[in-house]
VMD Tcl script that draws the C-alpha trace (Angstrom):
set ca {
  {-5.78 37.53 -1.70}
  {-3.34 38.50 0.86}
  {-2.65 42.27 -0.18}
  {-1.57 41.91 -3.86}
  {-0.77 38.11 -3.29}
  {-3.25 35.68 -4.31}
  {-3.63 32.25 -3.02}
  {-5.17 28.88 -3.92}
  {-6.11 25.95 -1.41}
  {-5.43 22.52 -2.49}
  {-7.92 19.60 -1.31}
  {-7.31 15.60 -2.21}
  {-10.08 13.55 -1.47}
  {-11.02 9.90 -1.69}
  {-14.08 8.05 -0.79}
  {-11.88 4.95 0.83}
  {-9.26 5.10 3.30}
  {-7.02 1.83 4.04}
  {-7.64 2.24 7.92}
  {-10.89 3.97 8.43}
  {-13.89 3.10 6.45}
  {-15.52 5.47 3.89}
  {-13.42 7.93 6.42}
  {-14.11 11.18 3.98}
  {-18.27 9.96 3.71}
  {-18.60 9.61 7.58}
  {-20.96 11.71 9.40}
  {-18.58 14.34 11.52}
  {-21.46 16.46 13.58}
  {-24.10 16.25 11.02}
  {-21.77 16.18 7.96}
  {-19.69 14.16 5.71}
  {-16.19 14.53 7.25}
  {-14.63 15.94 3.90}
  {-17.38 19.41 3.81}
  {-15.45 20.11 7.24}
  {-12.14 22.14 5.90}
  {-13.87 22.77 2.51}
  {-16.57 25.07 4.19}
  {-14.08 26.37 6.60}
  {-11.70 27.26 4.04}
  {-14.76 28.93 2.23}
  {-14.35 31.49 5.04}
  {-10.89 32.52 4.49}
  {-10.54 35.97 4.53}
  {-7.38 35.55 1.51}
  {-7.49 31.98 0.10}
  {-8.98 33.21 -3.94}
  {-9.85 29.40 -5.02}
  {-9.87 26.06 -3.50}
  {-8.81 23.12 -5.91}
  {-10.57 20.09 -5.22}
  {-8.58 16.97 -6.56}
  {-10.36 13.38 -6.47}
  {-11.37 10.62 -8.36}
  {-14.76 10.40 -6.70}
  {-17.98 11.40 -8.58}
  {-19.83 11.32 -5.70}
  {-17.68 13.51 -3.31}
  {-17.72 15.89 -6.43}
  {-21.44 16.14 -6.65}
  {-21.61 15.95 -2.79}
  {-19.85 19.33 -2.77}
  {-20.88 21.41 -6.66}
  {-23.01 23.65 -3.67}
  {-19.15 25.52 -2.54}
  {-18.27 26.58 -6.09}
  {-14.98 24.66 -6.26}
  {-12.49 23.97 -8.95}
  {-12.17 20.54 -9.97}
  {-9.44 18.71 -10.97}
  {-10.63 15.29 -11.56}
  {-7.59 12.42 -11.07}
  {-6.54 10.94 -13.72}
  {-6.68 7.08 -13.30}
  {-2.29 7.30 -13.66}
  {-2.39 9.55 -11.27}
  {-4.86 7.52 -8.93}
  {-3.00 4.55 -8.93}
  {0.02 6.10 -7.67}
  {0.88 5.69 -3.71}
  {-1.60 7.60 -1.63}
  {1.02 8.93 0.33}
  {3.05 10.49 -3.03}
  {0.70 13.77 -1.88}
  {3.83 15.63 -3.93}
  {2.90 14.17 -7.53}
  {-0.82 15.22 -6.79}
  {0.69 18.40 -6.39}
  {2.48 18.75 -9.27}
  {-0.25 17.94 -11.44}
  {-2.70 20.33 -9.58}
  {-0.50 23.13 -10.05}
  {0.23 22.23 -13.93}
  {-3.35 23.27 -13.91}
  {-3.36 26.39 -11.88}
  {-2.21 29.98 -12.87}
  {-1.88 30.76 -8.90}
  {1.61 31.33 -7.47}
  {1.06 30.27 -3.75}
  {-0.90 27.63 -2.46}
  {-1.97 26.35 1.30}
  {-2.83 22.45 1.50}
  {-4.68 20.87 4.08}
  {-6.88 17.74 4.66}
  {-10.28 16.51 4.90}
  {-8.78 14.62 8.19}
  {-8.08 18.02 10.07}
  {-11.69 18.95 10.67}
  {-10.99 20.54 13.80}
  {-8.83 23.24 12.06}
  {-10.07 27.02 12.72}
  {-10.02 29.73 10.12}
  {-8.62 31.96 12.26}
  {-5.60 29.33 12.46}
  {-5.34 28.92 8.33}
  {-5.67 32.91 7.93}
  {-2.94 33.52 10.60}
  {-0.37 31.20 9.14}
  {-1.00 32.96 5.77}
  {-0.30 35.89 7.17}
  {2.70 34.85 8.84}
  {3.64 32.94 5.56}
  {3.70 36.79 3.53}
  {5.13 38.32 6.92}
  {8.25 36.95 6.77}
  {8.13 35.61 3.15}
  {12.02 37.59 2.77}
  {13.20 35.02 4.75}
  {11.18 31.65 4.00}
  {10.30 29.60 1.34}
  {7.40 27.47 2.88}
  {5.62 27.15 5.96}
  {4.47 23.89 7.86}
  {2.35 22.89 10.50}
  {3.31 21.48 13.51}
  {2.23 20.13 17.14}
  {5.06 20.77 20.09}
  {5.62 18.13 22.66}
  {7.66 18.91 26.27}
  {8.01 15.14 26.79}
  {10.76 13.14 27.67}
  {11.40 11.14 24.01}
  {13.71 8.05 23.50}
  {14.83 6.16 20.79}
  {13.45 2.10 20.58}
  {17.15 1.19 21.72}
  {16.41 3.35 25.33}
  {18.97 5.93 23.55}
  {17.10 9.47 25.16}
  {16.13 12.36 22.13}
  {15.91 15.22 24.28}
  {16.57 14.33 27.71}
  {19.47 13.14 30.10}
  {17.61 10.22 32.16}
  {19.91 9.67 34.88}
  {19.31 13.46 35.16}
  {15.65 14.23 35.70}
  {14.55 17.63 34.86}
  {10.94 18.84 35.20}
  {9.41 18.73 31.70}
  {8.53 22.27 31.24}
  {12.43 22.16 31.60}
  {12.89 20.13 28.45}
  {13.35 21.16 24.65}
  {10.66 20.50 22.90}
  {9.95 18.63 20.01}
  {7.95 19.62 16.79}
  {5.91 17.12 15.38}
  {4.91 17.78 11.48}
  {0.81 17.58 12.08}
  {-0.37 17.49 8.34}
  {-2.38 20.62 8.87}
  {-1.10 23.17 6.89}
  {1.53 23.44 4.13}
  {1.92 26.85 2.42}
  {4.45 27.31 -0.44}
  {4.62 28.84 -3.74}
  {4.93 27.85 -7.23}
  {8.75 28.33 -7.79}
  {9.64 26.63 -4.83}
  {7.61 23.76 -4.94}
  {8.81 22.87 -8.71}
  {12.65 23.70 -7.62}
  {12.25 21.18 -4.99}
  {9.54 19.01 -6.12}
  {8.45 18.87 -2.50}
  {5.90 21.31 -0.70}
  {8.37 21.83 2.29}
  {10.97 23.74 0.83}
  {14.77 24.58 1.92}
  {13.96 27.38 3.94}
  {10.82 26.40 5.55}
  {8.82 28.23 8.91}
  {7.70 25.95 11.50}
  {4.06 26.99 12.57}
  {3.07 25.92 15.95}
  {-0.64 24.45 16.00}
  {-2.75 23.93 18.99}
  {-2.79 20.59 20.15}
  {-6.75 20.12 19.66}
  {-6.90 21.61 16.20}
  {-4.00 19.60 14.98}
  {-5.72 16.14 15.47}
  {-5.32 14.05 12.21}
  {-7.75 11.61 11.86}
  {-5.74 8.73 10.85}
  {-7.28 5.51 12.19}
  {-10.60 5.00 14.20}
  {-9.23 6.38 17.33}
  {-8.53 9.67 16.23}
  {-12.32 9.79 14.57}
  {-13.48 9.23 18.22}
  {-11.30 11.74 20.06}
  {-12.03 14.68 17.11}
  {-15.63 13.72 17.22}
  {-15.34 14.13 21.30}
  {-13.29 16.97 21.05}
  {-15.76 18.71 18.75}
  {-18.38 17.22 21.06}
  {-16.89 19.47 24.20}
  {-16.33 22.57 22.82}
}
mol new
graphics top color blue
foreach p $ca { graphics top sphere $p radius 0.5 }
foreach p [lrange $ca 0 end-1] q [lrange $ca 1 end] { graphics top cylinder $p $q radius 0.2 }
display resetview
């Protein structure tokens, strides 16, 4: 709870994963990859409940230890595109009494606490203003377009790159919204969202086999 506020973390979880094999199952520094962000979310100083939403028995009984609430997905629901992360949503909180929620993922094991309890405080902060809050990485690179058309950058004038705009990059860390937005929108990003810079090593997604290998070197180094 975040003064009178309270707040629910939402978790989906497979087994399988179309680009890295048995991805949440794989030993991450002595663990299966998908206790990662459970345990550290179990260390929130504010976060009341964390919803855990998959279809596996085993990843269920793999984590009954962390006193989690389990929504268990409906086969419908299952067969749905694993990137609709918005109807999983919907159905989690058509279960849930909560009013605000923070998702992550099992792929963002490198995520602090201190990172998920400062963007929900920054979330409440400046809730007058914002619907939602997002995650994202900032790049001072020199982008272009496939068709050599330049993003954020004049080419045939060089600046230094600390010189350049940046540009945000939605990471996949951390979404926090609450109830009425998310069902006025249907989306967890709402109209009037705040754009919460991560640090570049906590915001690594794994995604394919490369990005197990640089979090599990990362995690190695530090």
């Amino acid at each position: 709870m975040y003064e009178d506020k309270k707040i629910a973390a939402l978790i989906f979880l497979r087994e399988y994963s179309s680009r890295v094999t048995n991805k949440n199952l794989r030993d991450f520094h002595g663990k299966p990859l998908f206790r990662i962000i459970l345990e550290t979310l179990k260390n929130s100083k504010y976060i009341d409940q964390i919803i855990l939403n998959t279809p596996s028995q085993k990843i269920i009984d793999k984590s009954s230890d962390l006193d989690l609430k389990i929504h268990k997905r409906p086969q419908w629901l299952d067969e749905i595109n694993t990137n609709e992360a918005n109807a999983i949503i919907d159905y989690d909180l058509s279960k849930s009494s909560f009013e605000y929620y923070i998702q992550t993922h099992s792929t963002n094991p490198l995520l602090s606490i201190q990172t998920i309890d400062n963007s929900i405080e920054v979330f409440f902060n400046n809730i007058d203003k914002y619907d939602s809050l997002f995650s994202v990485t900032s790049f001072k690179k020199r982008f272009y377009h496939k068709d050599f058309s330049s993003i954020n950058h004049d080419y045939k004038n060089l600046q230094p790159t600390q010189e350049i705009d940046p540009l945000f990059m939605e990471n996949s860390c951390i979404y926090i919204f609450s109830k009425d937005s998310f069902l006025k929108e249907k989306n967890r990003i709402g109209t009037k969202p705040y754009i919460y810079e991560t640090d570049f090593f906590e915001s690594v997604d794994i995604d394919t086999e490369q990005d197990f290998k640089l979090a599990h070197l990362i995690k190695s180094l530090s």
